[in-house]
C-alpha positions as CSV (number, residue, x, y, z in Angstrom):
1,X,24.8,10.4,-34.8
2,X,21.1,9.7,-34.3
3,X,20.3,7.4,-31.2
4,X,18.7,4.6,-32.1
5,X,15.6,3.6,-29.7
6,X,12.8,0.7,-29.1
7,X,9.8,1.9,-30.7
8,X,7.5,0.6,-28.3
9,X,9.0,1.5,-24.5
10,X,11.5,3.8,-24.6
11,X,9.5,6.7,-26.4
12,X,6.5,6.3,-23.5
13,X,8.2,8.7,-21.0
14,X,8.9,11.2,-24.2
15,X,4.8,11.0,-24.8
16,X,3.7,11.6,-21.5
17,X,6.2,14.5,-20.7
18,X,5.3,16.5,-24.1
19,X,1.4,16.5,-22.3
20,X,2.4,17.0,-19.2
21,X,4.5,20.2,-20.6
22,X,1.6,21.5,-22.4
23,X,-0.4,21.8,-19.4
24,X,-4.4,22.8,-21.1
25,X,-2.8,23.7,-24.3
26,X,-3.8,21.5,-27.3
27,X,-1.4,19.7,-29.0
28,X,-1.9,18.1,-32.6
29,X,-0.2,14.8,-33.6
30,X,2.3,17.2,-35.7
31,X,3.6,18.7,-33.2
32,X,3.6,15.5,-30.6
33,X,6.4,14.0,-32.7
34,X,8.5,16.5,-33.5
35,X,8.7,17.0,-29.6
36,X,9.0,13.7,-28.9
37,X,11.9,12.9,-31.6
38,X,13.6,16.2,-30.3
39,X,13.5,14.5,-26.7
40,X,14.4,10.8,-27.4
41,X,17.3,12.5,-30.1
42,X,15.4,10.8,-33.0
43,X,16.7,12.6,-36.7
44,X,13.8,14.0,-38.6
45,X,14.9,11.7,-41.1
46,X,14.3,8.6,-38.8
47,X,11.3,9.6,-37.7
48,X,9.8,10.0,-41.0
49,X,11.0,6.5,-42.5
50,X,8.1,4.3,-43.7
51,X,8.2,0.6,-43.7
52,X,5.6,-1.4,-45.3
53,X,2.9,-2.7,-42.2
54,X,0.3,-5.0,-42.2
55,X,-1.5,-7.4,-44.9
56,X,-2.0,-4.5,-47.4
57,X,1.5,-3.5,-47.2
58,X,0.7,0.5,-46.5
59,X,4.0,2.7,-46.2
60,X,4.0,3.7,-42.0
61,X,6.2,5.1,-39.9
62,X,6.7,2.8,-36.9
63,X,8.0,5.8,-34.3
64,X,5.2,7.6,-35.4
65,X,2.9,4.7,-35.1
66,X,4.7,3.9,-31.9
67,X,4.0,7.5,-30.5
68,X,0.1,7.1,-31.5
69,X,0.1,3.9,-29.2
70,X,1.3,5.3,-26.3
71,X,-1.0,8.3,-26.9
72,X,-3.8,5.7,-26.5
73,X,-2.4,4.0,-23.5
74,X,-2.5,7.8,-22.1
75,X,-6.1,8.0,-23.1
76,X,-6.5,4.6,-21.5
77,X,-4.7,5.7,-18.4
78,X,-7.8,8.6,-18.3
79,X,-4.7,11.1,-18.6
80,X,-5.6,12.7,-22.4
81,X,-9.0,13.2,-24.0
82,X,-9.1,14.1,-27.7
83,X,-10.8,17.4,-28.9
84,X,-14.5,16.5,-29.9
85,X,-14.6,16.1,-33.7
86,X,-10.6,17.0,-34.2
87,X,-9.0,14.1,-35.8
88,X,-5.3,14.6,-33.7
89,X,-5.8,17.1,-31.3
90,X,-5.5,15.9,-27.8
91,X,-5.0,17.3,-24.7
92,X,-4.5,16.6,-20.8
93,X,-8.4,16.0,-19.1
94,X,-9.6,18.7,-16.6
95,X,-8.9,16.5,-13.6
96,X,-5.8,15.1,-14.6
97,X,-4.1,18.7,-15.1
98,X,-4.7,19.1,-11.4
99,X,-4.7,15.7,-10.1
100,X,-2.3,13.5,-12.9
101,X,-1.3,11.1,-9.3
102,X,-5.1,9.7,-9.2
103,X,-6.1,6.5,-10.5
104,X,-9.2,6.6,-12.8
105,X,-12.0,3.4,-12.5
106,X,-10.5,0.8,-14.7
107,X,-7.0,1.8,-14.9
108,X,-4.2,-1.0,-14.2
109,X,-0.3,-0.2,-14.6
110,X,2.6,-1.7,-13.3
111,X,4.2,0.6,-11.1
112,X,6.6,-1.1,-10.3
113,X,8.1,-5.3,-9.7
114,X,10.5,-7.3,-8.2
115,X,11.0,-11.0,-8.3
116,X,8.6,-11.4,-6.0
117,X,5.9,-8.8,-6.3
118,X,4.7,-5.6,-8.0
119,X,2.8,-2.4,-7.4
120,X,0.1,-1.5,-9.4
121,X,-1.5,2.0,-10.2
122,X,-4.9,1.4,-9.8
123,X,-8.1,1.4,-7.7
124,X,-8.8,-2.2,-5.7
125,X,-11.8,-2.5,-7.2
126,X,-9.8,-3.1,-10.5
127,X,-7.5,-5.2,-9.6
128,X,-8.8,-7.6,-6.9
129,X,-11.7,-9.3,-8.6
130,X,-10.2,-10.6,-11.1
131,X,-6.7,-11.7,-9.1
132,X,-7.2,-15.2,-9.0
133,X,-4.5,-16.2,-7.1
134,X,-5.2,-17.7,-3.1
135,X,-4.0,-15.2,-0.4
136,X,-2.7,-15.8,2.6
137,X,-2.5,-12.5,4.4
138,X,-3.9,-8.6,3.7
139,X,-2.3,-6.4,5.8
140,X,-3.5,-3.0,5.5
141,X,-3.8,0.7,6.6
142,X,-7.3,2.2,5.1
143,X,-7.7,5.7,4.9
144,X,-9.0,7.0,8.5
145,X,-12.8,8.7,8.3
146,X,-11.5,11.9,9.4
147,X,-13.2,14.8,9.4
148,X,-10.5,16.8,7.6
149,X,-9.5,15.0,4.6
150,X,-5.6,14.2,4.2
151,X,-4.4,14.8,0.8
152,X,-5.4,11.3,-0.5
153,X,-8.9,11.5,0.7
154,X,-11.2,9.4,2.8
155,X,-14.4,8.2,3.4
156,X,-16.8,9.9,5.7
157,X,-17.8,7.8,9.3
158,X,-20.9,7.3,7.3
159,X,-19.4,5.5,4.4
160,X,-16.8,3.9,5.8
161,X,-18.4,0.4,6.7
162,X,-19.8,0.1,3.7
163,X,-16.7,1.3,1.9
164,X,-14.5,-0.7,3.4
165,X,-16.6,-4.2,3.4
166,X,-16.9,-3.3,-0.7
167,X,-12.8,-3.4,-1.2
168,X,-12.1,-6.1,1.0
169,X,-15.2,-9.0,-0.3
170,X,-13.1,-10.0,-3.6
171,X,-9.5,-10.7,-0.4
172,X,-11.5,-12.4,1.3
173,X,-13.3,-14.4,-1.5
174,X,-9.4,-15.3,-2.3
175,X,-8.5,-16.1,1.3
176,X,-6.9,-19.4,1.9
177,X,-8.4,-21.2,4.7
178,X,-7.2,-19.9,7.7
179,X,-6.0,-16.9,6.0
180,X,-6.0,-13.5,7.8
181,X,-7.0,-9.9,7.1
182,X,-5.4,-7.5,9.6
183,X,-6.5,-3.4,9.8
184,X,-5.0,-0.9,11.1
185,X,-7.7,1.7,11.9
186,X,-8.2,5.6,13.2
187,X,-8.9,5.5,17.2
188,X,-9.2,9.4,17.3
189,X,-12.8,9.6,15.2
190,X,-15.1,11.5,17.3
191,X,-19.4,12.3,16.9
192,X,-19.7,15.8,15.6
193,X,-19.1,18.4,17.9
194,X,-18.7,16.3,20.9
195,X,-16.3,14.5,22.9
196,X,-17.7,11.3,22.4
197,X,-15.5,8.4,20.2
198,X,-17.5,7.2,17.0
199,X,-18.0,3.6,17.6
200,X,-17.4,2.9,13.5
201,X,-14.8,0.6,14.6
202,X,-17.1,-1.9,16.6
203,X,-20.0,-1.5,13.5
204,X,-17.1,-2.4,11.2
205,X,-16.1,-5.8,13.2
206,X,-20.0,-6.2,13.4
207,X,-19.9,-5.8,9.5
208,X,-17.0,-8.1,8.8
209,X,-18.6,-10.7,10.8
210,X,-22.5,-10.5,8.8
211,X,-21.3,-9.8,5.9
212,X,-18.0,-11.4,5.1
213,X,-18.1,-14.4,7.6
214,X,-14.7,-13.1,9.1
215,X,-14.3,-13.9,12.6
216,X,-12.0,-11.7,15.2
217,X,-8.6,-13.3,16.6
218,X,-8.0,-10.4,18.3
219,X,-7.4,-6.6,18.5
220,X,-3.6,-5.8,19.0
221,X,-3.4,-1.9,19.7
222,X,-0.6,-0.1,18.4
223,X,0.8,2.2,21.3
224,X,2.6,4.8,20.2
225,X,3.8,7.7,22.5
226,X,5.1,9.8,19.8
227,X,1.6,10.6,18.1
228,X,1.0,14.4,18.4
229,X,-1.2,15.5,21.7
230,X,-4.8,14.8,20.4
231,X,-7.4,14.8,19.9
232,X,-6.3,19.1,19.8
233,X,-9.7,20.8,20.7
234,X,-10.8,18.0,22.8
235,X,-8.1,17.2,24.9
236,X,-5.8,20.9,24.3
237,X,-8.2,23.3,24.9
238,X,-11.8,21.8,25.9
239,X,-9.4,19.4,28.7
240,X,-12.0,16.8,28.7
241,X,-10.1,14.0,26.6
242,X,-6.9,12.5,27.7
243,X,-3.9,12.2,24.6
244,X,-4.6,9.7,22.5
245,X,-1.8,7.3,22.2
246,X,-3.0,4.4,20.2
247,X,-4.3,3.2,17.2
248,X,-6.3,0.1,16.5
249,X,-5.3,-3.0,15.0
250,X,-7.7,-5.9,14.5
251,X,-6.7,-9.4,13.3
252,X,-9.4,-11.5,11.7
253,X,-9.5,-14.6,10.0
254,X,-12.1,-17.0,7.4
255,X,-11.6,-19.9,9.6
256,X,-10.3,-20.2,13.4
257,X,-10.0,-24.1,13.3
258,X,-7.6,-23.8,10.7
259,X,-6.0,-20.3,11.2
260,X,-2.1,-20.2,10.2
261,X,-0.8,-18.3,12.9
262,X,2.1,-19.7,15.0
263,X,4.0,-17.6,17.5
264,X,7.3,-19.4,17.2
265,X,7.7,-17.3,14.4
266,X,7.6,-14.0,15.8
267,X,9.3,-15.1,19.9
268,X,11.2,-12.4,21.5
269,X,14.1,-12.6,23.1
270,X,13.7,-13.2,27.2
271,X,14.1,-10.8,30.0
272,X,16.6,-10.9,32.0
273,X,15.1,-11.9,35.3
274,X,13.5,-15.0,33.2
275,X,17.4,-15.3,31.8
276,X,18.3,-15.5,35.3
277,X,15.6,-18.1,36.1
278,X,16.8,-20.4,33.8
279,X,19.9,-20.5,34.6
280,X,19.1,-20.7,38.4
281,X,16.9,-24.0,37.3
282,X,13.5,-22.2,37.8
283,X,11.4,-20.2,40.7
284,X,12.0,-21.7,44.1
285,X,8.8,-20.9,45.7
286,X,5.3,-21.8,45.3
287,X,2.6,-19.2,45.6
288,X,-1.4,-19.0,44.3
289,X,-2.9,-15.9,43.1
290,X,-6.3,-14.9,41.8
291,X,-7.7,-17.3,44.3
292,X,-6.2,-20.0,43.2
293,X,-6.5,-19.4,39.0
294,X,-2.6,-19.0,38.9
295,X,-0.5,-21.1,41.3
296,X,3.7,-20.9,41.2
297,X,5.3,-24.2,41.5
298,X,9.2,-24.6,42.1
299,X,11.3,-25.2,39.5
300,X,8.8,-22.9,36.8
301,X,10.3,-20.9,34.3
302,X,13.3,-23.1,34.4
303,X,13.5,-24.8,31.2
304,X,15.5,-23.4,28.4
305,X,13.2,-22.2,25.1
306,X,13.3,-20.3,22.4
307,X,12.2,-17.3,23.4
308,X,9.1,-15.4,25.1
309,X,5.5,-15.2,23.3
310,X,5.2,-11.7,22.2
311,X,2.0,-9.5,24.0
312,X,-0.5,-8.6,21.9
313,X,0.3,-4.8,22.4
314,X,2.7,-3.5,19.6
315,X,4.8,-0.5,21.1
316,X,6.3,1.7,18.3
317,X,7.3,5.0,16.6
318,X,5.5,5.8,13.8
319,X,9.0,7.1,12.5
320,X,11.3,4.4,11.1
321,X,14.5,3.7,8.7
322,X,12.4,3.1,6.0
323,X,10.2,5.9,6.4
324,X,13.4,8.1,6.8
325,X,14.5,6.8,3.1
326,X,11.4,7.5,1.6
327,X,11.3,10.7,2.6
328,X,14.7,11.7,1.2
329,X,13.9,9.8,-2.3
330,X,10.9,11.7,-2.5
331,X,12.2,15.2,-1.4
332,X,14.9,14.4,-4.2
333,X,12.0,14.2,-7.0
334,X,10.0,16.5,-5.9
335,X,7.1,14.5,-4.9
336,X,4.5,14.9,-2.4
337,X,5.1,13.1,0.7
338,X,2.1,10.5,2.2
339,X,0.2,12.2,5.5
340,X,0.3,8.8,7.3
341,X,2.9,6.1,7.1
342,X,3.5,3.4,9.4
343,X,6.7,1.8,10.5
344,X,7.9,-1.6,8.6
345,X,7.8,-3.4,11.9
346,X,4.0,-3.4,12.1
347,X,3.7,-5.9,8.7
348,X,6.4,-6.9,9.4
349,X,5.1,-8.8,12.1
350,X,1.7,-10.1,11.0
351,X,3.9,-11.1,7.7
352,X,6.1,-13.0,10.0
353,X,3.3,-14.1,12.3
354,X,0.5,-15.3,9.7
355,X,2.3,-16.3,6.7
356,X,5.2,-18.7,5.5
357,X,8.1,-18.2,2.6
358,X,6.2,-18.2,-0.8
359,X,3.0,-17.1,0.8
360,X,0.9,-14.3,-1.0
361,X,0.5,-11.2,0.6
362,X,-1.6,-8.5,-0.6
363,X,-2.3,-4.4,0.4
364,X,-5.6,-2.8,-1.3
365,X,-4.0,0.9,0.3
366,X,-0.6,0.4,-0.5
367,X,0.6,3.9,0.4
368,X,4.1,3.4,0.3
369,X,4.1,-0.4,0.2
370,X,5.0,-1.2,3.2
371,X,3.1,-4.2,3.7
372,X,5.6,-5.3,0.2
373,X,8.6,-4.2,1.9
374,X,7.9,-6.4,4.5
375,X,7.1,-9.3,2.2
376,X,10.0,-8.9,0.5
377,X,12.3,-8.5,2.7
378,X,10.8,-12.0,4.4
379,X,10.8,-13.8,0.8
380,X,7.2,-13.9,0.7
381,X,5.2,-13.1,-2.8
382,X,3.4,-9.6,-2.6
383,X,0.9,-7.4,-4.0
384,X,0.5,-3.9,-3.5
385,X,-2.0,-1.6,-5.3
386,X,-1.9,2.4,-4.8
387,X,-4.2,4.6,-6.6
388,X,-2.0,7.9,-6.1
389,X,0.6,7.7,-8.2
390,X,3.3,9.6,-6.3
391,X,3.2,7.6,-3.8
392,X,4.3,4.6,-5.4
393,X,7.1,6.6,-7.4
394,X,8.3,7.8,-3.6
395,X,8.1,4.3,-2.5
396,X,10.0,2.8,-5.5
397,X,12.8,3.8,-4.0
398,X,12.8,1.4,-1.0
399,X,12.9,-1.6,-3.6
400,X,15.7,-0.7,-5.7
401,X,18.5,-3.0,-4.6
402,X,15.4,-6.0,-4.3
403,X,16.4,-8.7,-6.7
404,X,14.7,-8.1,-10.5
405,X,13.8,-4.6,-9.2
406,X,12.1,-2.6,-12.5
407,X,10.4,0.5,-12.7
408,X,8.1,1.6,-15.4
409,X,9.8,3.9,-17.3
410,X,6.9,6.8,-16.9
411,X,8.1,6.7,-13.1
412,X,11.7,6.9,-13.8
């Protein structure tokens, strides 16, 4: 018996994979749905049935029709191109036979959702503009200006300012007052052929300032002792650079006087010698230090609280649970894994730092969404956008048990 399907999104994953099987061959419409009806286990005789469409009444048959739709939401997608002057002959674009993952200007599709966000396939510049909904928080990782690209490409130290100051203008236009904008940046950029650091990151903050009006709240450097010995010919062999072990982190925000921050959200639990204070009632001695800027009165530290104020020094891997999962759901598919991932915790704690339940929280380089994760996980709204496709298929599979989880079927 014939199986019956939806002739609108069921047959889109049938579309796409009778291109992507043809590689540079052309293939004519002909040909498209018979491969297509094969795959989705449409009869011949259903595929050819005509119903009367439109005002004029014209016999059509709605798979076919169907299949000519998503073969223009393809074209749309900049994935096919027809054949000049050949009514019906399409076949997969130059760059998308070698590259299908990459985002073309102007393309917009829902990677994925949950109740409370979605990922988009799509350059920032696409989707931002036109958001019109307030933020409250962007937490992203931009692609580092290194001088040998990773697979998903980067800007040059040259362009990066500018680059940069381009994708976040329409954020920050959104930006609640007091909103913040956190980056996580490259410390291990270096001047051509020397050991000197590229001071990017200071004409960046300079930048953000002039042209944005964003003001700094502070830079929170990410320590991690498990990043590989670099920089490798500086520091390996030339032995004039110590190991880098950090990463940059710098917090902004549209409006100090009204920033949202509040560290009761994020306290840590206390140590155990101010556990022990506590319970002793408090220090016992008084003492003065820095000539008399910090003075030690008896009975400090004695009061019960909540918990200790973090240090504005995050300390972590740059392995993690999630990153662990996301691995294995893309080595199952065969996709490419992303070069550079950070751990869950970072968001995690500007989410919980800078934002409240219901808040919007956006990423413009949403890698493997992360920054959503995060969001989710804290029941705040998010918004993710990727413009390599793998990486969001990878990442997909760290929302599946999120409440009103859907893929789009072309991912599955």
């Amino acid at each position: 018996m014939a199986k019956k399907v939806s002739t609108q999104l069921d047959l889109f994953p049938h579309v796409a994979a009778v291109y992507a099987a043809a590689g540079e061959r052309v293939v004519d419409n002909a040909a498209l749905y018979r491969a297509v009806a094969r795959q989705a286990g449409v009869a011949r005789a259903q595929l050819d049935a005509t119903v009367a469409i439109g005002t004029a009444g014209a016999q059509r048959s709605p798979i076919k029709r169907a299949i000519r739709w998503h073969q223009q939401t393809l074209r749309q997608l900049g994935v096919i191109e027809r054949i000049d002057g050949q009514r019906g002959l399409w076949q997969l674009r130059d760059s998308a036979s070698k590259k299908l993952h990459q985002a073309a200007a102007g393309v917009r599709l829902v990677a994925f959702s949950t109740d409370l966000g979605v990922a988009i396939w799509a350059r920032s510049q696409s989707v931002f503009p036109a958001l019109g909904e307030p933020i409250a928080l962007c937490v992203t990782s931009p692609p580092y200006p290194l001088r040998a690209a990773r697979a998903y490409g980067n800007p040059t130290e040259r362009e990066f300012v500018d680059f940069l100051c381009v994708v976040l203008e329409p954020i920050v236009r959104a930006l609640v007052p007091g909103g913040s904008i956190v980056l996580n940046i490259g410390n291990d950029v270096f001047l051509e052929r020397s050991p000197a650091r590229s001071m990017y990151a200071e004409r960046l903050l300079l930048a953000l300032h002039d042209w944005l009006g964003l003001h700094l709240m502070d830079r929170v450097p990410w320590v991690n002792y498990s990043k590989p010995p670099g920089p490798t010919w500086w520091a390996c062999v030339n032995r004039v650079q110590l190991a880098s072990a950090h990463e940059l982190v710098y917090w902004l925000t549209n409006d100090p006087a009204r920033v949202r921050s509040d560290n009761r959200r994020v306290l840590e639990p206390h140590t155990e010698r101010h556990r022990e204070l506590i319970a002793a009632g408090g220090e016992r001695r008084a003492a003065s230090y820095g000539d008399g800027a910090y003075r030690l009165r008896p009975g400090d530290f004695g009061l019960p609280t909540a918990g200790r104020i973090p240090r504005n020094v995050i300390e972590r891997g740059h392995v993690c649970a999630d990153t662990l999962r996301y691995r294995k759901h893309a080595a199952e598919r065969g996709l490419p894994v992303h070069g550079a991932m950070y751990p869950t915790d970072i968001p995690d704690f500007f989410v919980r730092f800078l934002t409240e339940p219901g808040d919007l929280v956006v990423d413009p380089f949403g890698g493997t969404a992360r920054t959503g994760l995060a969001a989710e996980r804290l029941g705040r709204r998010w918004l993710v956008v990727e413009w390599m496709l793998q990486y969001l298929q990878g990442a997909a599979g760290l929302f599946r048990d999120s409440t009103g989880f859907e893929l789009h079927p072309a991912l599955g």
